[in-house]
N, CA, C and O atoms as CSV, one atom per row, in Angstrom:
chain,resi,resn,atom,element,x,y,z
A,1,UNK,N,N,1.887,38.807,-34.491
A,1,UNK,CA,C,2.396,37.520,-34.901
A,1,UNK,C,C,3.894,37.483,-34.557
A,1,UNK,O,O,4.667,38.227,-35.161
A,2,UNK,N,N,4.327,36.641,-33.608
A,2,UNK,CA,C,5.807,35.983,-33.200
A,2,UNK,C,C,6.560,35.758,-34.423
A,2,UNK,O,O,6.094,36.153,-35.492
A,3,UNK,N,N,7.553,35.229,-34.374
A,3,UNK,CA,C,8.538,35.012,-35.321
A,3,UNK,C,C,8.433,33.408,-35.752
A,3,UNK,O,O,8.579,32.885,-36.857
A,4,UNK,N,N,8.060,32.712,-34.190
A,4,UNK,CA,C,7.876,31.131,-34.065
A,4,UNK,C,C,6.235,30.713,-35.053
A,4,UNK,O,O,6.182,29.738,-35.803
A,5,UNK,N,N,5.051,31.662,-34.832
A,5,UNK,CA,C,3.986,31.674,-35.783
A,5,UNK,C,C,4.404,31.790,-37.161
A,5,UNK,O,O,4.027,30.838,-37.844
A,6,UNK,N,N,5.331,33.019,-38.020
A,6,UNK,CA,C,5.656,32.800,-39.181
A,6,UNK,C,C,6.727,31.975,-39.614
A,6,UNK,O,O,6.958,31.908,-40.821
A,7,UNK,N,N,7.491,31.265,-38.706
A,7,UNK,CA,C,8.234,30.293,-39.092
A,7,UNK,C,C,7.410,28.700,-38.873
A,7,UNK,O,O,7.903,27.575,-38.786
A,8,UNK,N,N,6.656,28.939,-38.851
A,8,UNK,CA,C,5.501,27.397,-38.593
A,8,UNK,C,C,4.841,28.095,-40.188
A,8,UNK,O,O,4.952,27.434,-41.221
A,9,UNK,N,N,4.452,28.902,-40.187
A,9,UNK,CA,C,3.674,29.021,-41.391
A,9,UNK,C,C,4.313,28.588,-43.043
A,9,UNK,O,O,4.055,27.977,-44.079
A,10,UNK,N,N,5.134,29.274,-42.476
A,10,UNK,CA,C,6.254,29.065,-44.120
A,10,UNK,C,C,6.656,27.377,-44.001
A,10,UNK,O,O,6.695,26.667,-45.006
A,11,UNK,N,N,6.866,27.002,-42.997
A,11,UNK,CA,C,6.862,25.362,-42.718
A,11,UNK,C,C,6.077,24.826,-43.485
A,11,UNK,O,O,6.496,24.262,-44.496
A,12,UNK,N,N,4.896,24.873,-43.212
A,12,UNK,CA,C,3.159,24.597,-43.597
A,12,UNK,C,C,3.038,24.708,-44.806
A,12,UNK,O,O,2.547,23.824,-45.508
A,13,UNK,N,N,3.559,26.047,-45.326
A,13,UNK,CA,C,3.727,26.178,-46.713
A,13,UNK,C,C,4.629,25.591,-47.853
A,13,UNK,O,O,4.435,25.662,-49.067
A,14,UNK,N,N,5.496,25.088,-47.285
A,14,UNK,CA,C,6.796,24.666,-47.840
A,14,UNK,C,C,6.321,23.270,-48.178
A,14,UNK,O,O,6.426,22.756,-49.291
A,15,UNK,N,N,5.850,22.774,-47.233
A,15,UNK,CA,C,5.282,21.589,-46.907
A,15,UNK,C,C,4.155,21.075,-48.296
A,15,UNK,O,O,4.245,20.193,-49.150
A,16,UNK,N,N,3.442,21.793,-48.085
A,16,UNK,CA,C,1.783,21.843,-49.074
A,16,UNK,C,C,2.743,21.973,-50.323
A,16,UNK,O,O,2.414,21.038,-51.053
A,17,UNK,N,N,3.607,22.565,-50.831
A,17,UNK,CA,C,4.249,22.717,-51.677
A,17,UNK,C,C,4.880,21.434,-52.053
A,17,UNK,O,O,4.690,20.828,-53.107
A,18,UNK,N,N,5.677,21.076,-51.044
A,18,UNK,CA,C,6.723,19.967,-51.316
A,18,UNK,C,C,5.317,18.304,-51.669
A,18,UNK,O,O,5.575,17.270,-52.286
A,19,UNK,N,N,4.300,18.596,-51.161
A,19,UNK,CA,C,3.465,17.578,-51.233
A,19,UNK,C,C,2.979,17.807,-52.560
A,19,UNK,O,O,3.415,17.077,-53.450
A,20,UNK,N,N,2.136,18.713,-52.844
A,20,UNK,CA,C,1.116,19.047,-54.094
A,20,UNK,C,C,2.720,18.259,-55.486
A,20,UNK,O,O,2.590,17.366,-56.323
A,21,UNK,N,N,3.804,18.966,-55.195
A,21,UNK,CA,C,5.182,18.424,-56.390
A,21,UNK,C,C,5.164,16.793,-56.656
A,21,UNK,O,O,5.162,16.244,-57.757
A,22,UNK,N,N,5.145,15.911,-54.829
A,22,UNK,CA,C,4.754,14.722,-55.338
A,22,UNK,C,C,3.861,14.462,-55.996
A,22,UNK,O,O,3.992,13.759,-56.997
A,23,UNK,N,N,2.621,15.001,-55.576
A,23,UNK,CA,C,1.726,14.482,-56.321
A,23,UNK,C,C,1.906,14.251,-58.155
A,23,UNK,O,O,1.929,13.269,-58.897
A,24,UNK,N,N,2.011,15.768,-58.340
A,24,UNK,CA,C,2.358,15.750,-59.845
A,24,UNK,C,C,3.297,14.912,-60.060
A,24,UNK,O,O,2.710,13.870,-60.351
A,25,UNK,N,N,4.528,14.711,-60.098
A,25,UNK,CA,C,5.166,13.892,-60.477
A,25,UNK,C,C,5.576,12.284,-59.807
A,25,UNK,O,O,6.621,11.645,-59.678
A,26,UNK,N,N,4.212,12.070,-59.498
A,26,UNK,CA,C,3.899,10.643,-58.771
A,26,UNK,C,C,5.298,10.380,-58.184
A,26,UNK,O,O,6.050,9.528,-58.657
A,27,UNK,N,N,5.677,11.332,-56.888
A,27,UNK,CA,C,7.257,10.771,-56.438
A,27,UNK,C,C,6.370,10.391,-54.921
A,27,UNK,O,O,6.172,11.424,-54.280
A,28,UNK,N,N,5.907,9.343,-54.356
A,28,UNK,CA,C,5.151,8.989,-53.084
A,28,UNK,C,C,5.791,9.550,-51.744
A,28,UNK,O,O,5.201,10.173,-50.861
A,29,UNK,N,N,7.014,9.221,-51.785
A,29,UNK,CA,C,7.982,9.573,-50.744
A,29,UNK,C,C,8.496,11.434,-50.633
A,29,UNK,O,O,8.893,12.040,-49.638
A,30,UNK,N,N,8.334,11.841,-51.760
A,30,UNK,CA,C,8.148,13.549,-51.687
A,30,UNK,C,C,7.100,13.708,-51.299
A,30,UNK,O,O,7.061,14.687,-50.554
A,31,UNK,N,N,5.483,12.872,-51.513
A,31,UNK,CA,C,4.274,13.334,-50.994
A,31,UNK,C,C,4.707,13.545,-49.614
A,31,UNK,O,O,4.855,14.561,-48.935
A,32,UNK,N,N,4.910,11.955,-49.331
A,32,UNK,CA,C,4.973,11.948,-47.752
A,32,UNK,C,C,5.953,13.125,-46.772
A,32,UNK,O,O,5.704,13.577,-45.654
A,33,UNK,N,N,6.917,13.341,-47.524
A,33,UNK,CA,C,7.952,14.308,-46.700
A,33,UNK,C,C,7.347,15.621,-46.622
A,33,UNK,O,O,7.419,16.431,-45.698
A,34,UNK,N,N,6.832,15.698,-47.563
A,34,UNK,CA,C,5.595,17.132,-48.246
A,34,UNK,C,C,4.825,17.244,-46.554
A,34,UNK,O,O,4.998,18.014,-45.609
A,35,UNK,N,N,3.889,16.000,-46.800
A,35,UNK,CA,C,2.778,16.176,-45.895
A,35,UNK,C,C,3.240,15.987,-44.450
A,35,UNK,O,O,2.876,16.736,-43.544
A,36,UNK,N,N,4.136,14.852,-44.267
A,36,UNK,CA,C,5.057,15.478,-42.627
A,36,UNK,C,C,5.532,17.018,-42.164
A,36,UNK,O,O,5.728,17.469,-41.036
A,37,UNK,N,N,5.624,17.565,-43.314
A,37,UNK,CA,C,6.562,18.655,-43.223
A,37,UNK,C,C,5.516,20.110,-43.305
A,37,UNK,O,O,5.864,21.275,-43.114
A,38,UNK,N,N,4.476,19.711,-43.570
A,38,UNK,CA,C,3.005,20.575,-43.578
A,38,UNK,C,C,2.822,20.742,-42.192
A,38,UNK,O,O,2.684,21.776,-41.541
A,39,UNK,N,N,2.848,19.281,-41.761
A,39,UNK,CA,C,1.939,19.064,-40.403
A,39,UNK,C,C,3.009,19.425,-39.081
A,39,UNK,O,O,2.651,19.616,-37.918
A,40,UNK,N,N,4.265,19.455,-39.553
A,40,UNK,CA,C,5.113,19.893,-38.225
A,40,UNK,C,C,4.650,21.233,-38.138
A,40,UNK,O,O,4.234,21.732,-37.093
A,41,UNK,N,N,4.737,21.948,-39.476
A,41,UNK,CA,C,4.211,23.846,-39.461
A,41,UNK,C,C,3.177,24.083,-38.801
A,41,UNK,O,O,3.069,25.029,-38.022
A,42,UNK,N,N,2.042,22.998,-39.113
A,42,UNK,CA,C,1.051,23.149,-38.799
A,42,UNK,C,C,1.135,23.384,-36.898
A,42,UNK,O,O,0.797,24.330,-36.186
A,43,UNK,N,N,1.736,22.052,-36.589
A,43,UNK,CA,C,2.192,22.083,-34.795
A,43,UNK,C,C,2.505,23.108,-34.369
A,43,UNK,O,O,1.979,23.680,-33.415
A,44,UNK,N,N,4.008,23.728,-35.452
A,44,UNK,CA,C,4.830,24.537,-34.696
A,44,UNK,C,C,3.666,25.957,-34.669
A,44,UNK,O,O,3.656,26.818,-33.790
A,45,UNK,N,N,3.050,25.920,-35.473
A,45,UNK,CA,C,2.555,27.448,-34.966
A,45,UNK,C,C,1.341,27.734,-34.590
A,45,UNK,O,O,0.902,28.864,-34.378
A,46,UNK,N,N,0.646,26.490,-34.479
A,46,UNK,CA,C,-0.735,26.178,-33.044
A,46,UNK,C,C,0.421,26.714,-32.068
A,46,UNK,O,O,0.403,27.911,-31.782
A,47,UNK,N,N,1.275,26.010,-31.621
A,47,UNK,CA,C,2.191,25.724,-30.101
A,47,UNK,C,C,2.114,27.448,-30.382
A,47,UNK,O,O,1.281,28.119,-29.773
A,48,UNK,N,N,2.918,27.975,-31.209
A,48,UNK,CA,C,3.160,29.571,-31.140
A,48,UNK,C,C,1.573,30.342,-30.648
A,48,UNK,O,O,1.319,31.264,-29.873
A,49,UNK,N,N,0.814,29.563,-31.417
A,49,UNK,CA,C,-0.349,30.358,-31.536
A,49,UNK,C,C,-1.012,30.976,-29.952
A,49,UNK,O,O,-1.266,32.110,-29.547
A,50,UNK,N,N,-1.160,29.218,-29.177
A,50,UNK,CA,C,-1.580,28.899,-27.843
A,50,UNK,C,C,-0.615,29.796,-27.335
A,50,UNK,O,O,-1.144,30.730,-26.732
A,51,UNK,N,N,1.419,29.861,-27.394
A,51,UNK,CA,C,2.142,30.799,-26.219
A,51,UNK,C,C,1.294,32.275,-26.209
A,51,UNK,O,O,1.012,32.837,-25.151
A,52,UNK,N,N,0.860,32.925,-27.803
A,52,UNK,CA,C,0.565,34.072,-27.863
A,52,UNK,C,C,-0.647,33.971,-26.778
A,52,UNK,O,O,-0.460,34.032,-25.563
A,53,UNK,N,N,-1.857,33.815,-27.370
A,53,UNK,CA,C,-2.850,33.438,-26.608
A,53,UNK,C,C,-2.689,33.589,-24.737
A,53,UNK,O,O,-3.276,34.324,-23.942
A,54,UNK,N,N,-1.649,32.554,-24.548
A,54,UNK,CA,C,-1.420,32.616,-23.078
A,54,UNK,C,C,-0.713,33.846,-22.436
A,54,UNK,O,O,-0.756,34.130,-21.239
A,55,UNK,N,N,-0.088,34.501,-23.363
A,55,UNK,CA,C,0.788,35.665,-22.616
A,55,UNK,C,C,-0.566,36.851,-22.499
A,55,UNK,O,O,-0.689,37.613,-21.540
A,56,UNK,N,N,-1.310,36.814,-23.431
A,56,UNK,CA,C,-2.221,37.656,-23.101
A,56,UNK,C,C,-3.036,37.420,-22.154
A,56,UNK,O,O,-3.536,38.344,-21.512
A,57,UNK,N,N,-3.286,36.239,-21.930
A,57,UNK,CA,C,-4.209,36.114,-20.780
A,57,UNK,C,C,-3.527,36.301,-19.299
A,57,UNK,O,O,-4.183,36.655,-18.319
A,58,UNK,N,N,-2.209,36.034,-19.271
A,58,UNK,CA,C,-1.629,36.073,-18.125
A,58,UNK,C,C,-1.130,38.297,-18.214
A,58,UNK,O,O,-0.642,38.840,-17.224
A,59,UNK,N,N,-1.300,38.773,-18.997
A,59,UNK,CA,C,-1.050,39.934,-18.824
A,59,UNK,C,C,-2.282,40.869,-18.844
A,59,UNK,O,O,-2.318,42.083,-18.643
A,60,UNK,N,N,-3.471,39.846,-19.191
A,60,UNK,CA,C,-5.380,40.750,-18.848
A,60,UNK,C,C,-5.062,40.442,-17.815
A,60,UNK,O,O,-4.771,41.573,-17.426
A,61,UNK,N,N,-4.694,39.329,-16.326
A,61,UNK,CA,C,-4.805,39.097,-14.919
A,61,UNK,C,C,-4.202,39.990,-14.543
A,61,UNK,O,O,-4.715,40.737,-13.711
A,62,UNK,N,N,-2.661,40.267,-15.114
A,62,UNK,CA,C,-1.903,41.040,-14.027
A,62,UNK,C,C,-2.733,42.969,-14.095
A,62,UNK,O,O,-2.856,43.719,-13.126
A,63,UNK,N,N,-3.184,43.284,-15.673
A,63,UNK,CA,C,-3.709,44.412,-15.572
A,63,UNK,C,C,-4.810,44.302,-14.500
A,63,UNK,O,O,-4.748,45.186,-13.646
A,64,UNK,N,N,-5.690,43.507,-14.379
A,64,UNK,CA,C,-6.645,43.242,-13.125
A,64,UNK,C,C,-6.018,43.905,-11.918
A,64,UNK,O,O,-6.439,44.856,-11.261
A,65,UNK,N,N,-4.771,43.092,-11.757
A,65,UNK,CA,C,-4.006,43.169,-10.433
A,65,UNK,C,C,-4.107,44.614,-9.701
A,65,UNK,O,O,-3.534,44.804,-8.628
């Protein structure tokens, strides 16, 4: 796991956090910043996920080589 994967995660987490707080204290606009702020984590560490993913595949070809 990259640094860019656990910094998307804690995003994600921060996020679910900052959302679940609106909820409880019916603040709508903390939901929403909550759940934007889930879903960027969520992006940022697919995107990390896919670079990992790709470096391995481009380094099974070159072991081929």
């Amino acid at each position: 796991m990259n640094k860019d994967q656990v910094k998307g995660r804690i995003e994600e987490t921060k996020g679910k956090i900052k959302e679940a707080t609106g909820v409880i204290l019916d603040d709508e606009n903390m939901e929403a910043e909550g759940n934007i702020q889930k879903n960027i984590g969520k992006a940022q560490s697919g995107l990390s996920d896919l670079k990992e993913d790709t470096k391995e595949s481009i380094k099974k070809v070159i072991d081929k080589i």
